[in-house]
C-alpha positions in Angstrom: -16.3 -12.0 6.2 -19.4 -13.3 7.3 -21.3 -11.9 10.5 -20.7 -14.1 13.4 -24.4 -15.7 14.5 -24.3 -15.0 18.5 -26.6 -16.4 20.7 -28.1 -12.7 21.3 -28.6 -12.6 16.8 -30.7 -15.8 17.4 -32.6 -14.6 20.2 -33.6 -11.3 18.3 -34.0 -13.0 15.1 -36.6 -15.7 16.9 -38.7 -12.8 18.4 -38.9 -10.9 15.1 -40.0 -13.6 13.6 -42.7 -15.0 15.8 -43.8 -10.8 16.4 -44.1 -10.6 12.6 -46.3 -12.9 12.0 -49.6 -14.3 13.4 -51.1 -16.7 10.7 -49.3 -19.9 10.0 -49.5 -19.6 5.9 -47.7 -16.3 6.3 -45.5 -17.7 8.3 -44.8 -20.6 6.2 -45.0 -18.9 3.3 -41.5 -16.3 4.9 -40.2 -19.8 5.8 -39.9 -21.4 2.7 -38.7 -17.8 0.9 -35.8 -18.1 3.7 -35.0 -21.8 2.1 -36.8 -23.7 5.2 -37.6 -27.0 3.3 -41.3 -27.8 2.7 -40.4 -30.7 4.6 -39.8 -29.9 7.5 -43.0 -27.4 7.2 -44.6 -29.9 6.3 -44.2 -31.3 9.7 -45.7 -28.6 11.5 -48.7 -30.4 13.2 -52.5 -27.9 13.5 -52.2 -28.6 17.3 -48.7 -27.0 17.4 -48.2 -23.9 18.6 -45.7 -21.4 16.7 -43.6 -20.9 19.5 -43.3 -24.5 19.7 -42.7 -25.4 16.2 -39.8 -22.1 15.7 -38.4 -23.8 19.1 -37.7 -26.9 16.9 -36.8 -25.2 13.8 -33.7 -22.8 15.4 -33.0 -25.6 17.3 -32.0 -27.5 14.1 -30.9 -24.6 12.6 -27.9 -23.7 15.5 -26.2 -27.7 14.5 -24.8 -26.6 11.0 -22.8 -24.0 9.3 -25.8 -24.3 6.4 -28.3 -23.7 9.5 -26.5 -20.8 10.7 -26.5 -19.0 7.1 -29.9 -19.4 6.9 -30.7 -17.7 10.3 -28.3 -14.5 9.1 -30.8 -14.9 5.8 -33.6 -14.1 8.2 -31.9 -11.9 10.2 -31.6 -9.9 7.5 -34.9 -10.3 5.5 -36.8 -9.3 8.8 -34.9 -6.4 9.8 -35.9 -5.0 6.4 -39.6 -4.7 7.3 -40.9 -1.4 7.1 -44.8 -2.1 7.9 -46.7 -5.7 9.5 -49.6 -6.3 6.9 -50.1 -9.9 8.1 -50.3 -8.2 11.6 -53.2 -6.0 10.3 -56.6 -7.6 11.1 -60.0 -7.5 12.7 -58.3 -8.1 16.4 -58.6 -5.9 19.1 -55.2 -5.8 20.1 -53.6 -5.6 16.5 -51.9 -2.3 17.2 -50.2 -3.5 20.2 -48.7 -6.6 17.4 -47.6 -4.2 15.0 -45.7 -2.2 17.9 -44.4 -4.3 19.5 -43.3 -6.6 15.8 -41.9 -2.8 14.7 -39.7 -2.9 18.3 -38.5 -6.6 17.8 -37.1 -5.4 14.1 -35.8 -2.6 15.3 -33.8 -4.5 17.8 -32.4 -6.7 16.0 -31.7 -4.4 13.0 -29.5 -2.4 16.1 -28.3 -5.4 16.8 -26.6 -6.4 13.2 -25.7 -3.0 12.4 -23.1 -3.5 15.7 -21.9 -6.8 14.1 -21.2 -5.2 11.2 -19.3 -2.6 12.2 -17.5 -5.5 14.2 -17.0 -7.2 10.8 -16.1 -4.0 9.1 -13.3 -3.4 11.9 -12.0 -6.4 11.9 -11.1 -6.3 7.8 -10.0 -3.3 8.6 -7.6 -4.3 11.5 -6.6 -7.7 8.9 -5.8 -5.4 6.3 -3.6 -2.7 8.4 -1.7 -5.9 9.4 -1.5 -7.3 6.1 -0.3 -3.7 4.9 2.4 -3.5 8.0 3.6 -7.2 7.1 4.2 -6.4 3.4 5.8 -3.3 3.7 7.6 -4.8 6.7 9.3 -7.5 3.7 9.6 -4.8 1.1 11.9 -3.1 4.0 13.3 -6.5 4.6 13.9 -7.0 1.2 15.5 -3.8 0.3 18.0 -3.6 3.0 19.5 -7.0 1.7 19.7 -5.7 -1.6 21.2 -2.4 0.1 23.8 -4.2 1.8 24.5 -6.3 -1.1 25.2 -3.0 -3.3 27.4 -1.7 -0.9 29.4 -5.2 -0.5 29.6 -4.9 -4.0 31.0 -1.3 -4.0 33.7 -2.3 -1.2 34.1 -5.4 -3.4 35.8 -2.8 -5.9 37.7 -1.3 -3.5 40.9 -3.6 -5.1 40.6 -2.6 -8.6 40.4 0.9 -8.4 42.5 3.3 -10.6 42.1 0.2 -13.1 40.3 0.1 -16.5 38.6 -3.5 -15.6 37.3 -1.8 -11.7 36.4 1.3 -13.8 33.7 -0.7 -16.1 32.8 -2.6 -12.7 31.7 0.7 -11.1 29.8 1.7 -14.3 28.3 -1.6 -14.6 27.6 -1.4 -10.3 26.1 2.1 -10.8 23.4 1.2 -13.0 22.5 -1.4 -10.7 22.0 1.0 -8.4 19.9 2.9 -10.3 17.9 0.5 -11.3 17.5 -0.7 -7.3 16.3 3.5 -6.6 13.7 3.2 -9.5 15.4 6.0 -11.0 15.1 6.0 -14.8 18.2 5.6 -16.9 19.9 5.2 -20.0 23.6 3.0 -20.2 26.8 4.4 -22.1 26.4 5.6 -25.5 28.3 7.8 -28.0 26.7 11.0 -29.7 28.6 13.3 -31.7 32.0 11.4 -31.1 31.7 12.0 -27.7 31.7 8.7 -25.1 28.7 9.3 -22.5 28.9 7.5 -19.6 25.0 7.3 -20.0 22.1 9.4 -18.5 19.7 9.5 -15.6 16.3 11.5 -15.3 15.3 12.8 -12.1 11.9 15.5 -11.1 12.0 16.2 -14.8 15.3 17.1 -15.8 18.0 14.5 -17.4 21.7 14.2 -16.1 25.0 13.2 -18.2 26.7 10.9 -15.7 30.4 10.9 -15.6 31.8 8.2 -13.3 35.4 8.4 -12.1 37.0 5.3 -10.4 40.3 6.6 -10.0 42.8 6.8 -7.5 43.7 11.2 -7.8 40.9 13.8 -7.4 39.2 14.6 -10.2 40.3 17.9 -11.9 39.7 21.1 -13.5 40.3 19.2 -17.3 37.2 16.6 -16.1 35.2 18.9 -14.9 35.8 20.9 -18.4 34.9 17.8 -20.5 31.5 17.6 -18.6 30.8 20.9 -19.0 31.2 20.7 -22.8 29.1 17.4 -23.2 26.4 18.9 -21.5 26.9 21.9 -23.3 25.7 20.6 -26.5 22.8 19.0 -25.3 19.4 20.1 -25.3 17.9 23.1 -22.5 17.3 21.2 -19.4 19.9 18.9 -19.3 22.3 18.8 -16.5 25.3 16.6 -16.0 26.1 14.5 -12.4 29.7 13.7 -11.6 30.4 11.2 -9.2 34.5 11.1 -8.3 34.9 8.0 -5.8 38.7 10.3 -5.0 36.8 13.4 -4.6 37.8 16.6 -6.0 40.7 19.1 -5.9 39.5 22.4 -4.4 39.6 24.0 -8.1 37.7 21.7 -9.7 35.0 22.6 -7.3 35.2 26.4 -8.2 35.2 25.3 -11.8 32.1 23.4 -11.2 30.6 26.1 -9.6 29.3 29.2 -10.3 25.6 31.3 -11.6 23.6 28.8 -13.6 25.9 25.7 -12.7 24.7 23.0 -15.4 26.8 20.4 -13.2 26.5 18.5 -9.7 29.4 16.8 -8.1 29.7 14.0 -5.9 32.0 11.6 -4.4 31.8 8.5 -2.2 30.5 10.4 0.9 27.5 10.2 -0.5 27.0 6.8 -1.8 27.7 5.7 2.0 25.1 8.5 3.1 23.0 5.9 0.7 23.9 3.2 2.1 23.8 4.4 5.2 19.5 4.6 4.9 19.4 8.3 6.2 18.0 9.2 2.3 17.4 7.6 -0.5 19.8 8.3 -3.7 17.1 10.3 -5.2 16.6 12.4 -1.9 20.3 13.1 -2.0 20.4 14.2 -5.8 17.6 16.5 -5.1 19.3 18.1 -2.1 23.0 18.5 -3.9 20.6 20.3 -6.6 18.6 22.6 -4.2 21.5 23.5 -3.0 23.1 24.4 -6.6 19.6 26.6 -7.4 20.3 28.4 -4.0 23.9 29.1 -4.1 25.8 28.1 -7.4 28.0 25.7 -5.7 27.9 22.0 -7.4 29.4 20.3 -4.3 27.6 19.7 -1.0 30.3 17.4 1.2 27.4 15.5 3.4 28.1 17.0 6.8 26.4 20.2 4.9 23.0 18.4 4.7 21.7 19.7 7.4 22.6 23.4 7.0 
């Protein structure tokens, strides 16, 4: 984003020029380095004064966006002068030049380090908009997808207790996890056993076992969990997820010091849904809560205890 040339720039910029120099080749000679054309240099006349011929040259300059880029040119080239030598001479008065060329830079080198900042503030208000406008969408975005996972949960509602609406809530689930960015693996068969599949979360992996049944899941589920994750590897944990819930022992079973299981049921996909946390937010509380306590199950009016 270029600097915008202001009225005041010009003004400055004219005055540093005309205070910088005093003989016309060195003026020329700053001219033509700042892409003035040696025509138009050409036309500057012995009897002409340099006020009078810079009047006509900025005057020209101010009609075109190419005019205009050439004055910023100058505005910068002069306001990185550091000492006058065309200034130094045998005249009386050449002090009072250089002091008073040194104040006309100085001004003007003021004046473009404000328009600067300006510039600099204004990419960075573009960019805090741009930021809030795509992270507005990605919000945008992700609730449709939200509410079209849960339309497709409640979609299910009809075929549950079925075999077909049991591979449509496996099949669902993964989608889910693929929409939380939460790493995954699909069913799979090890060792004779059927795994439901796997998910990794904060550095430990969880056997999934998905129940889309009408009766609370038992004692004899939680068991078979228990025994698949029990011939896995240190650091592996399994997640149960009953859409019917759980019977009372089945949540003791679950339970207990160094728990390898979490448990959860429908409460808290709509706690998901819902956009109070995130799935991987709510994983990572039912687990705290396991370190702290030994209890596998956290019903979601507990979060906040």
């Amino acid at each position: 984003m270029a600097i915008n040339i202001t009225p005041r720039l010009i003004d400055l910029t004219y005055e540093a020029l005309l205070k910088s120099y005093w003989r016309k080749e060195a003026l020329k000679k700053f001219l033509k380095s700042s892409n003035i054309s040696s025509t138009f240099i050409a036309t500057w006349s012995d009897d002409e004064t340099k006020r009078i011929f810079l009047d006509r040259l900025f005057n020209g300059l101010q009609q075109t966006a190419k005019g205009k880029a050439v004055i910023s040119h100058m505005a910068h080239s002069l306001s990185e002068q550091s000492s006058f030598p065309d200034l130094r001479g045998p005249w009386e008065d050449s002090i009072l030049k250089i002091q008073a060329a040194h104040k006309a830079v100085q001004e003007l080198k003021s004046y473009l380090k404000q328009l600067n900042e300006q510039v600099t503030s204004e990419k960075e208000r573009l960019e805090i908009q741009k930021q809030a406008r795509i992270e507005k969408e990605r919000i945008q975005r992700s609730q449709t997808d939200k509410h079209k996972l849960q339309q497709g949960f409640e979609a299910l509602q009809s075929q549950i207790g079925t075999q077909e609406g049991g591979y449509a809530f496996e099949k669902w689930f993964y989608q889910l996890l693929d929409f939380c960015e939460i790493q995954s693996k699909r069913p799979y068969i090890t060792s004779g056993r059927q795994i439901d599949g796997s998910l990794t979360h904060e550095g430990t992996t969880y056997l999934l076992e998905l129940k889309f049944t009408k009766n609370l899941s038992g004692v004899q589920e939680i068991d078979s969990l228990k025994a698949k994750v029990s011939k896995m590897a240190d650091n592996t944990m399994g997640i149960m997820i009953s859409v019917s819930g759980y019977t009372q022992i089945a949540i003791s079973e679950a339970s207990g010091s160094k728990t390898t299981i979490l448990i959860m049921d429908v409460n808290h996909l709509y706690l998901f849904f819902s956009g109070v946390m995130s799935f991987k937010e709510i994983i990572s509380r039912i687990r705290r809560h396991a370190s702290q306590t030994g209890q596998a199950y956290l019903s979601v009016n507990e979060f906040n205890h």
